[in-house]
Biopython code that builds the backbone (N, CA, C, O; Angstrom):
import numpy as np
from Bio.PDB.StructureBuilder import StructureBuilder

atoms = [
    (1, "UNK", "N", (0.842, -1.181, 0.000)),
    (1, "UNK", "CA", (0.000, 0.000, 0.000)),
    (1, "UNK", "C", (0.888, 1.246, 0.000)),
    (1, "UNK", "O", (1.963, 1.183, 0.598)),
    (2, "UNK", "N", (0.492, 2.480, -0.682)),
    (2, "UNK", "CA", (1.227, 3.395, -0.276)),
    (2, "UNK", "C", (0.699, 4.909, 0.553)),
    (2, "UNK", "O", (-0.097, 5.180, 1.452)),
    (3, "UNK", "N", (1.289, 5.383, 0.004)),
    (3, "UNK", "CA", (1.264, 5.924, 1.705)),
    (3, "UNK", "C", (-0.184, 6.437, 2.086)),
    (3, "UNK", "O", (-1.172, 6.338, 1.358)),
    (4, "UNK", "N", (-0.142, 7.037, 3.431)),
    (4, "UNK", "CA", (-1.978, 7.149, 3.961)),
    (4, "UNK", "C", (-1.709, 8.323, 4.702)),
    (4, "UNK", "O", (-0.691, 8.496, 5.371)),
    (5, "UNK", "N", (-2.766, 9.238, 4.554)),
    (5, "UNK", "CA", (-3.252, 10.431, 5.527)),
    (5, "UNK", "C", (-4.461, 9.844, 5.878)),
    (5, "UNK", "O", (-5.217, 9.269, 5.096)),
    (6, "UNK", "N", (-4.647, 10.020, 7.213)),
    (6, "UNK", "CA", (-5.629, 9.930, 8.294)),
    (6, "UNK", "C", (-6.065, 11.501, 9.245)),
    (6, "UNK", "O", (-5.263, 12.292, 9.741)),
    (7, "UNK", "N", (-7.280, 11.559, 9.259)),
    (7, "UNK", "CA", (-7.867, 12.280, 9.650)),
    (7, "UNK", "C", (-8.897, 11.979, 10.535)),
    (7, "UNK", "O", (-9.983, 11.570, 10.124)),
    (8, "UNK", "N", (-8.495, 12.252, 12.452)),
    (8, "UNK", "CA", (-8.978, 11.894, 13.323)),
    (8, "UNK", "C", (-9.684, 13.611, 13.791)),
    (8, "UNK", "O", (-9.200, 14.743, 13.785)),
    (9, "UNK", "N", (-11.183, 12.984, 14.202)),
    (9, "UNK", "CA", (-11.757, 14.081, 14.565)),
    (9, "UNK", "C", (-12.429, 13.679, 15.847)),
    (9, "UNK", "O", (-12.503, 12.460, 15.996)),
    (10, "UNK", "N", (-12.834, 14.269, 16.616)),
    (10, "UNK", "CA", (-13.240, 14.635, 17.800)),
    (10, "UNK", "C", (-12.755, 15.327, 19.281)),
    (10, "UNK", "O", (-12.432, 16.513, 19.221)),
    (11, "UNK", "N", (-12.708, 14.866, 20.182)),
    (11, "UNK", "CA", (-12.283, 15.345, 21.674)),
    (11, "UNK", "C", (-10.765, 14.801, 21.507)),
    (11, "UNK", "O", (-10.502, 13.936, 22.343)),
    (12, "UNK", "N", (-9.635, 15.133, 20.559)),
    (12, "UNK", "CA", (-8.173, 14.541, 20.504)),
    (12, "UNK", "C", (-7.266, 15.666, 20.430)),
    (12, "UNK", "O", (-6.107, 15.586, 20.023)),
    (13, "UNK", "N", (-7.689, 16.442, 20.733)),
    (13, "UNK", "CA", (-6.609, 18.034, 21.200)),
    (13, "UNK", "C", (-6.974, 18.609, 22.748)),
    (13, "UNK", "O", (-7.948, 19.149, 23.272)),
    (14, "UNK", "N", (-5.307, 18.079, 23.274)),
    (14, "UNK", "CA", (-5.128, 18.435, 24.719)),
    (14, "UNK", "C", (-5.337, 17.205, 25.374)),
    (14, "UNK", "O", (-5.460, 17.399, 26.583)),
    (15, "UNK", "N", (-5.415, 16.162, 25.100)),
    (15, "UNK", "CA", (-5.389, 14.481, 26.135)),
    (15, "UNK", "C", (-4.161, 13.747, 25.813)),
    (15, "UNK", "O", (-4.281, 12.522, 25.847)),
    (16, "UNK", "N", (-3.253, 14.114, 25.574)),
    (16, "UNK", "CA", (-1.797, 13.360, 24.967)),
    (16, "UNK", "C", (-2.343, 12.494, 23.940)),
    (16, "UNK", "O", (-1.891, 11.361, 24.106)),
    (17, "UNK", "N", (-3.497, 12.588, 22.480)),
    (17, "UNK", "CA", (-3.168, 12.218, 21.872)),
    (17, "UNK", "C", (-2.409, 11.652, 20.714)),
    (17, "UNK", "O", (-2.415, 10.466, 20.385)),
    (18, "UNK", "N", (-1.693, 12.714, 20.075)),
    (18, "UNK", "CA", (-0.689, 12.966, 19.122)),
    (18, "UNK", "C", (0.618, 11.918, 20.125)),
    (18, "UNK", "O", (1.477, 11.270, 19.525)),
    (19, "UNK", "N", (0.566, 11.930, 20.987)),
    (19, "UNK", "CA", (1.786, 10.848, 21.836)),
    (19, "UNK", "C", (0.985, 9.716, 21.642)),
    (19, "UNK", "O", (1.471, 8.616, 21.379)),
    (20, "UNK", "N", (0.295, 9.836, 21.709)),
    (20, "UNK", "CA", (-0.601, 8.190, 22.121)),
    (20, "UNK", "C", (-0.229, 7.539, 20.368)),
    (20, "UNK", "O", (0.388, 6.553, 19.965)),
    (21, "UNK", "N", (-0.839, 8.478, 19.796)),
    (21, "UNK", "CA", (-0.704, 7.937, 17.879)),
    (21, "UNK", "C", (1.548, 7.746, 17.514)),
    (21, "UNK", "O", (2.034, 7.042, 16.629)),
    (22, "UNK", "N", (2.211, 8.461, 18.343)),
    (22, "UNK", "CA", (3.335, 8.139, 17.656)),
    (22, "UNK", "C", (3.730, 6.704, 18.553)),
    (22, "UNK", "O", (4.317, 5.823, 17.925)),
    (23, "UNK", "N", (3.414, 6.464, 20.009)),
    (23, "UNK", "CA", (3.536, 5.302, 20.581)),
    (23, "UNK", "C", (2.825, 4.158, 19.883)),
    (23, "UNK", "O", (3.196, 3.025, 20.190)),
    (24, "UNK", "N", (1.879, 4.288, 19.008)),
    (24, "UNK", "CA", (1.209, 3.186, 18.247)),
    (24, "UNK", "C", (2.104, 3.000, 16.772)),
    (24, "UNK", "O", (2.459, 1.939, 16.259)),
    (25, "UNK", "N", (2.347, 4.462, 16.256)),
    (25, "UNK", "CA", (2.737, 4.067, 15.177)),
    (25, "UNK", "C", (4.599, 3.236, 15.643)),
    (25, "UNK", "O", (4.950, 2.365, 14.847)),
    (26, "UNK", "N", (5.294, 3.450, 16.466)),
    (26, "UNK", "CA", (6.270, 3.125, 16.785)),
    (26, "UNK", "C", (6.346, 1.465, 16.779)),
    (26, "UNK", "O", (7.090, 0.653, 16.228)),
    (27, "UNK", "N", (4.850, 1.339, 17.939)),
    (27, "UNK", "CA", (4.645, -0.356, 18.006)),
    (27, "UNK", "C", (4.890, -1.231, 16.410)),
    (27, "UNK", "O", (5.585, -2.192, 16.083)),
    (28, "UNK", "N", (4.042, -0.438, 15.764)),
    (28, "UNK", "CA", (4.153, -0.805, 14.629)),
    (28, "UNK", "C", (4.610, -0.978, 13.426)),
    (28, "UNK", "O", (4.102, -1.527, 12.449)),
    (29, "UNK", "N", (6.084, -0.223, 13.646)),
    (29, "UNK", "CA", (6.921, 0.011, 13.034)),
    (29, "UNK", "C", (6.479, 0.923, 11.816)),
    (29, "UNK", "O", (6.750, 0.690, 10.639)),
    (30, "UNK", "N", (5.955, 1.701, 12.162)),
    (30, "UNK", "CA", (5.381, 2.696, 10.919)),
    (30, "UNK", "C", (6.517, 4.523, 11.056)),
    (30, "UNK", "O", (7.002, 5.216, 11.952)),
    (31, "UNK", "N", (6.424, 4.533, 9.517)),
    (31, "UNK", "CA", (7.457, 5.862, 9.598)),
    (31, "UNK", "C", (5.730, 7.125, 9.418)),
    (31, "UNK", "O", (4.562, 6.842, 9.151)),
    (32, "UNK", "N", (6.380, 8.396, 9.711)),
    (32, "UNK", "CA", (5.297, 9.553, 9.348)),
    (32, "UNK", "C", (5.233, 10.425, 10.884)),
    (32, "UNK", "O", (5.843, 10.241, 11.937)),
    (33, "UNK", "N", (4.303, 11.346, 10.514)),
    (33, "UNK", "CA", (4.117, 12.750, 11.684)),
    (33, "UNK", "C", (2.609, 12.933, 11.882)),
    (33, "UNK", "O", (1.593, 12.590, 11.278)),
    (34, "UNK", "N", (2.920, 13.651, 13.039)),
    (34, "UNK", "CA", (0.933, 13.637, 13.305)),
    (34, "UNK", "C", (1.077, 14.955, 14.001)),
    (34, "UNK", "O", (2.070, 15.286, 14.648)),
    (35, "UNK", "N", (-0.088, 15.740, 13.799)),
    (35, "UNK", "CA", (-0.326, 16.867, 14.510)),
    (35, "UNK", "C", (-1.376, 17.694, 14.746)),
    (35, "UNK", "O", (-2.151, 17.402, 13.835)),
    (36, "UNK", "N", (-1.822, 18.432, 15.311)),
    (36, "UNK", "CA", (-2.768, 18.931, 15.591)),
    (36, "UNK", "C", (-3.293, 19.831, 14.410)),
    (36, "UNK", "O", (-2.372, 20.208, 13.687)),
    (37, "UNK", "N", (-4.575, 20.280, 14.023)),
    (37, "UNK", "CA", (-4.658, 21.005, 12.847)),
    (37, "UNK", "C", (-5.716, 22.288, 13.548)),
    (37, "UNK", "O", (-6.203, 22.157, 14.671)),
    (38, "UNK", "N", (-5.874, 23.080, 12.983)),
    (38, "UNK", "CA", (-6.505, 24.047, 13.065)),
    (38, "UNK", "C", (-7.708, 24.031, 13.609)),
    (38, "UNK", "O", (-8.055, 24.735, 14.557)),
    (39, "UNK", "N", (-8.509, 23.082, 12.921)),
    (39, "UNK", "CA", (-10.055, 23.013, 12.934)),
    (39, "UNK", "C", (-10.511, 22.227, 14.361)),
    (39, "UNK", "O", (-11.703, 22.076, 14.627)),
    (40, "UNK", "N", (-9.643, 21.836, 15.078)),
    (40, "UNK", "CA", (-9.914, 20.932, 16.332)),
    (40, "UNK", "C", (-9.182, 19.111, 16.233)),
    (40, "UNK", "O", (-9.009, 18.346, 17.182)),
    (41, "UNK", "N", (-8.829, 18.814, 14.479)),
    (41, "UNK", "CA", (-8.937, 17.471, 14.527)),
    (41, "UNK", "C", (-7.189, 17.412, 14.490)),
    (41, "UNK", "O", (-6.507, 18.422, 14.310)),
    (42, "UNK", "N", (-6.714, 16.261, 14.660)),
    (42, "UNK", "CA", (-5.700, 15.394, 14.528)),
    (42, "UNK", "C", (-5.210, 14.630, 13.426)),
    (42, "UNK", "O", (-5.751, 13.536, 13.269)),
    (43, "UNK", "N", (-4.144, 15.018, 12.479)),
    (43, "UNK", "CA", (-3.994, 14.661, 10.981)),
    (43, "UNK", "C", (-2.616, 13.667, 11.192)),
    (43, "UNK", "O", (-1.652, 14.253, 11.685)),
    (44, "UNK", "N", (-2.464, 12.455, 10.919)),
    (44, "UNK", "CA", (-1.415, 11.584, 10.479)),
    (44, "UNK", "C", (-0.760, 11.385, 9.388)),
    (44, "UNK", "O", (-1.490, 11.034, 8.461)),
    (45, "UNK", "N", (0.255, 11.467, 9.156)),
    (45, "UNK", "CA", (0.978, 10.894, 7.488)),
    (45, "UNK", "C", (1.400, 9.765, 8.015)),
    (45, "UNK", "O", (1.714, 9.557, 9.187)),
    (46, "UNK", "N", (1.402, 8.781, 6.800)),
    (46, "UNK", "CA", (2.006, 7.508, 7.033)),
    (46, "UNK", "C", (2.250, 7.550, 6.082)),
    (46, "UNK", "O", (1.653, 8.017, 5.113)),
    (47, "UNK", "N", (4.202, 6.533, 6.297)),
    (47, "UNK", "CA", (4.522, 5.982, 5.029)),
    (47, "UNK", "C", (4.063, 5.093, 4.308)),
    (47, "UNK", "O", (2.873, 4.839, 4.498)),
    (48, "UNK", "N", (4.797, 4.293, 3.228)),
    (48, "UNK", "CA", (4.103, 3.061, 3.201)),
    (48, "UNK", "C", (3.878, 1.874, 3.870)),
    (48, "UNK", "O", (4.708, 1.366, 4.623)),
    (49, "UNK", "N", (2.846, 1.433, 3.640)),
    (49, "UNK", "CA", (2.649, -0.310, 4.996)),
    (49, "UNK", "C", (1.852, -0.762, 4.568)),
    (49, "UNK", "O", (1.178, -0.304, 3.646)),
    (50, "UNK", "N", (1.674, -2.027, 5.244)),
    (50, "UNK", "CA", (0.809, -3.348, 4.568)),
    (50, "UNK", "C", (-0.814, -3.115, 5.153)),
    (50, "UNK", "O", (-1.033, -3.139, 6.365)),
    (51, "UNK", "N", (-2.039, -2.863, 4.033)),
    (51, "UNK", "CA", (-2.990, -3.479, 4.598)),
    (51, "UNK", "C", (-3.325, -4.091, 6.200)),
    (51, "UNK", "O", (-4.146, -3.467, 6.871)),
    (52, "UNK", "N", (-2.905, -4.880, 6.573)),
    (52, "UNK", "CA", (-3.228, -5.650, 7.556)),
    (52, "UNK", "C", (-2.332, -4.256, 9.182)),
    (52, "UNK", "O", (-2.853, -3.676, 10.135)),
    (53, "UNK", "N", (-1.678, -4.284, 8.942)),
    (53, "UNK", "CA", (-0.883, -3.519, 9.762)),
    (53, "UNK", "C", (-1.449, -1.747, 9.650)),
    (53, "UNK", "O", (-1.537, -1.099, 10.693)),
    (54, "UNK", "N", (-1.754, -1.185, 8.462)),
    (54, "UNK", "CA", (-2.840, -0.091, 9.166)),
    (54, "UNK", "C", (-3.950, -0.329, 9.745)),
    (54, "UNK", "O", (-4.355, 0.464, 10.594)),
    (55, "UNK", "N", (-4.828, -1.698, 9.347)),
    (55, "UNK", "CA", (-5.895, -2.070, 10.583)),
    (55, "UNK", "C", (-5.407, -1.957, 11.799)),
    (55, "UNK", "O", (-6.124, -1.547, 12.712)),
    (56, "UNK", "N", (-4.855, -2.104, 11.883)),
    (56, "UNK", "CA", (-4.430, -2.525, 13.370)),
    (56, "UNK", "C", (-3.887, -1.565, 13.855)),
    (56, "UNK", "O", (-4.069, -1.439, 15.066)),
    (57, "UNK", "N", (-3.101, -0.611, 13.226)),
    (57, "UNK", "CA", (-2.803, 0.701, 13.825)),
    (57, "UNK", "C", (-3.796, 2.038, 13.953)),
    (57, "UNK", "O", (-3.569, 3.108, 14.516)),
    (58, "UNK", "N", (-4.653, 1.712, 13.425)),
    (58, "UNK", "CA", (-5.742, 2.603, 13.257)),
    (58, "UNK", "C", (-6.758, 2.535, 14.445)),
    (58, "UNK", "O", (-7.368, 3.428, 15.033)),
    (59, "UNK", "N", (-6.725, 0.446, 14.684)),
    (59, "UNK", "CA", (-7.466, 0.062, 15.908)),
    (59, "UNK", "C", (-7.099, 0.641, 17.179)),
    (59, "UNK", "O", (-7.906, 1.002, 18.036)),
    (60, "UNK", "N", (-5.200, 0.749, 17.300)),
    (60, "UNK", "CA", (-4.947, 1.250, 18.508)),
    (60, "UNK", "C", (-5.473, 2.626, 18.284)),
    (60, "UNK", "O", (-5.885, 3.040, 19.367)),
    (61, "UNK", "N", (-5.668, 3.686, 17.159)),
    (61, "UNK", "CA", (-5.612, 4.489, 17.228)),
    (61, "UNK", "C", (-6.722, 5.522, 18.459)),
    (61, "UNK", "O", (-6.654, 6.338, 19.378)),
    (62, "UNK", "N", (-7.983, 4.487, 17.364)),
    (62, "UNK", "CA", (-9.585, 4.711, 18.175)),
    (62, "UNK", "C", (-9.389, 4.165, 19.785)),
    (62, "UNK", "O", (-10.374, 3.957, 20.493)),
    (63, "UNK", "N", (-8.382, 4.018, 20.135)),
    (63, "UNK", "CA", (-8.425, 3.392, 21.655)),
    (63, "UNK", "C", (-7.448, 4.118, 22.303)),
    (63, "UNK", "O", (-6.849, 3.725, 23.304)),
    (64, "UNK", "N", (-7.234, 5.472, 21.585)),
    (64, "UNK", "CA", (-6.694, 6.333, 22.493)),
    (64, "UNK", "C", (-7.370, 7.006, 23.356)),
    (64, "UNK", "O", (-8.530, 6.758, 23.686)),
    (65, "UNK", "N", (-6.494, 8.137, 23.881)),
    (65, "UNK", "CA", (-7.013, 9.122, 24.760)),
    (65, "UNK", "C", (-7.933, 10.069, 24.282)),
    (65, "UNK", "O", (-7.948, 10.128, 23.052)),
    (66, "UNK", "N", (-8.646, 10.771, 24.816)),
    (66, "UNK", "CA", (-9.905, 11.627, 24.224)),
    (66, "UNK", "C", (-10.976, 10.535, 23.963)),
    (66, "UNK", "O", (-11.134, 9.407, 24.431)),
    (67, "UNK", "N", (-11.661, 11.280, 23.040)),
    (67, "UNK", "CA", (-12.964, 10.268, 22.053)),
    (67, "UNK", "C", (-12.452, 10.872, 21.081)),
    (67, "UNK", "O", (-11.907, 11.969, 20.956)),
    (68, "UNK", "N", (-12.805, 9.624, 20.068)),
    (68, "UNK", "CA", (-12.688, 9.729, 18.393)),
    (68, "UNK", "C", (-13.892, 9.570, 18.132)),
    (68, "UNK", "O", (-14.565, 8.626, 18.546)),
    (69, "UNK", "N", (-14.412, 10.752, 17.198)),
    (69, "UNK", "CA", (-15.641, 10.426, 16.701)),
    (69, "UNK", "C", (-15.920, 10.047, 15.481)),
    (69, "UNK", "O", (-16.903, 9.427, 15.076)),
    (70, "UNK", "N", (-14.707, 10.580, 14.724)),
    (70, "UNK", "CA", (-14.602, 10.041, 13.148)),
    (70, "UNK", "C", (-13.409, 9.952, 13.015)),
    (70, "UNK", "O", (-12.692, 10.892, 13.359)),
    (71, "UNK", "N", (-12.991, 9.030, 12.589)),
    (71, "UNK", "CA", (-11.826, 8.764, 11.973)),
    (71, "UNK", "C", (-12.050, 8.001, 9.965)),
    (71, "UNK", "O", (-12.813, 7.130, 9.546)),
    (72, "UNK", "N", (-11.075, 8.786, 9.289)),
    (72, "UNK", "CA", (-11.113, 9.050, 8.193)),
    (72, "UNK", "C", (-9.439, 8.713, 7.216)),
    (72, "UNK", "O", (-8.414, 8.976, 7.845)),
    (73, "UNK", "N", (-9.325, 8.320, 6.185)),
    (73, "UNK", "CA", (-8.084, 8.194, 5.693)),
    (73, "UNK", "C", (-8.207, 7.532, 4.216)),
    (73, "UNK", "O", (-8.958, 6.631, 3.841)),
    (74, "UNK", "N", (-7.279, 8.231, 3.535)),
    (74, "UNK", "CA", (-6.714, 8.161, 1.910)),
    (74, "UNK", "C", (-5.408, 7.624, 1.684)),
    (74, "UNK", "O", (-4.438, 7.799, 2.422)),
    (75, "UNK", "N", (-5.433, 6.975, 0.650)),
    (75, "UNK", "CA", (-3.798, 6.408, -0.451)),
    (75, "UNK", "C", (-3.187, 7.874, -0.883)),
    (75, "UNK", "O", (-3.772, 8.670, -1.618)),
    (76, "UNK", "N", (-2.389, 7.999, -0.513)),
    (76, "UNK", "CA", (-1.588, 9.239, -1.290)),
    (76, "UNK", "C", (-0.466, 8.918, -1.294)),
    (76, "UNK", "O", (0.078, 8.141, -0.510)),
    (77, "UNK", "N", (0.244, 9.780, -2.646)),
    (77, "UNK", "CA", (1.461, 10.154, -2.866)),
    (77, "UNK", "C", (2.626, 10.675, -2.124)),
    (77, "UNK", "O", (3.477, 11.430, -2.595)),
    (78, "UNK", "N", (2.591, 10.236, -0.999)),
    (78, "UNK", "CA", (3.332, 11.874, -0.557)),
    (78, "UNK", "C", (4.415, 11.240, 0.077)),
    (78, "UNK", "O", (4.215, 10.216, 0.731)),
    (79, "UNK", "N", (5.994, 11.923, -0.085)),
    (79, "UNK", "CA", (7.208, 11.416, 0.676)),
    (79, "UNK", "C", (7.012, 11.267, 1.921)),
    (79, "UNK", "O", (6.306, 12.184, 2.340)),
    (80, "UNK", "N", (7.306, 10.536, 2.715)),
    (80, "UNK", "CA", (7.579, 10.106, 3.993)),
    (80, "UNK", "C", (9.149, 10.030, 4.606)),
    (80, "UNK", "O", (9.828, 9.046, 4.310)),
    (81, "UNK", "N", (9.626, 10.921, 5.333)),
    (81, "UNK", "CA", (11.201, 10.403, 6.309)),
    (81, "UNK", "C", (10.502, 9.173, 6.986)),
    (81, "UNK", "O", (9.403, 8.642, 7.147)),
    (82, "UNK", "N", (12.151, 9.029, 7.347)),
    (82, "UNK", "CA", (12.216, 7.780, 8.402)),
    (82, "UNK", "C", (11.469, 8.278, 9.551)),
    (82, "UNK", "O", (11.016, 9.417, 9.449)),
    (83, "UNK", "N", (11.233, 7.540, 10.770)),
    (83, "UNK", "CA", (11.254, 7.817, 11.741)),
    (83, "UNK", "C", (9.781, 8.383, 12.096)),
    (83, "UNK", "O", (9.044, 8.556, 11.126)),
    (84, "UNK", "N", (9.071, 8.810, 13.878)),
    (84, "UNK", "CA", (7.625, 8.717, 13.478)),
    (84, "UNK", "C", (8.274, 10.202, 14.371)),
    (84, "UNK", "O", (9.252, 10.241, 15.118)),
    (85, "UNK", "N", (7.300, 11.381, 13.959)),
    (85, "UNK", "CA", (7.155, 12.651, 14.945)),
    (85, "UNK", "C", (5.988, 13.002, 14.857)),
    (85, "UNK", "O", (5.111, 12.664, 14.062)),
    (86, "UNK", "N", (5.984, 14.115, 16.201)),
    (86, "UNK", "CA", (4.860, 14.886, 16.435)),
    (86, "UNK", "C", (5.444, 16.262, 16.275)),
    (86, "UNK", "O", (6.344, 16.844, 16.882)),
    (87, "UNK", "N", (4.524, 16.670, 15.100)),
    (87, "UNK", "CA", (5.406, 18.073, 14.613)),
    (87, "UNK", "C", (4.216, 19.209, 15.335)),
    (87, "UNK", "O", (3.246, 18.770, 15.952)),
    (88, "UNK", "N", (4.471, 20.782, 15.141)),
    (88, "UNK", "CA", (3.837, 21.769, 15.186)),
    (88, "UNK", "C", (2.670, 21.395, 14.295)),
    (88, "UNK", "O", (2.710, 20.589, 13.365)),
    (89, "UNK", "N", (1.390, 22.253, 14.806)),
    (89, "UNK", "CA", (-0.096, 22.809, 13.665)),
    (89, "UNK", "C", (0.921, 23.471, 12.078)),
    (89, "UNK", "O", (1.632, 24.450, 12.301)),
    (90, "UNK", "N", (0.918, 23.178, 11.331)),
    (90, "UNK", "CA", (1.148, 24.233, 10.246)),
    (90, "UNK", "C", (0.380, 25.109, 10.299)),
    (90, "UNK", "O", (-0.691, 24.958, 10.888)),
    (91, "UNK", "N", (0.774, 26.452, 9.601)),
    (91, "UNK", "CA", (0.372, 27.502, 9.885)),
    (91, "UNK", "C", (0.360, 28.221, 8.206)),
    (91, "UNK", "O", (-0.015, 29.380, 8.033)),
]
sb = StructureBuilder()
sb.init_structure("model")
sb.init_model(0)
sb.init_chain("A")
sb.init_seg("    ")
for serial, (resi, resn, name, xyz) in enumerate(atoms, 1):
    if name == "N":
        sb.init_residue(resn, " ", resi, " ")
    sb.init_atom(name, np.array(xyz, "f"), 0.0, 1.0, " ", f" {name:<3s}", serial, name[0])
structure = sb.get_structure()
């Protein structure tokens, strides 16, 4: 598969979620950044990974801190570094 943006919305700004999502993506050996966005929600890049292994990272995802009320995500193009961070909101 290649790579995935995810888009988590609900009560996930200000409960250590963005830690909670790089401790999952870590478990899982997944590269990409997550951060808080403007509008209230929580945005992930992921590199590429297998089917079976974004289920499952997505599962820990909804079993973070806060409530997730929607969670959302696309195949995209987009470069990925190594390594997983929690960057700044872009601005």
């Amino acid at each position: 598969m290649a790579s995935v943006s995810v888009v988590v919305q609900g009560r996930v700004q200000g409960v250590g979620f963005r830690a909670h999502v790089a401790q999952a993506a870590l478990r899982h050996g997944l590269d990409g950044e997550t951060w808080n966005r403007e509008d209230g929600a929580v945005e992930i890049r992921l590199g590429e990974c297998d089917e079976k292994v974004l289920e499952s990272f997505l599962s820990d995802v909804r079993q973070g801190p806060g409530i997730v009320r929607e969670l959302t995500w696309e195949v995209s193009a987009m470069d990925v570094e190594p390594g997983f961070r929690v960057v700044a909101t872009p601005r």
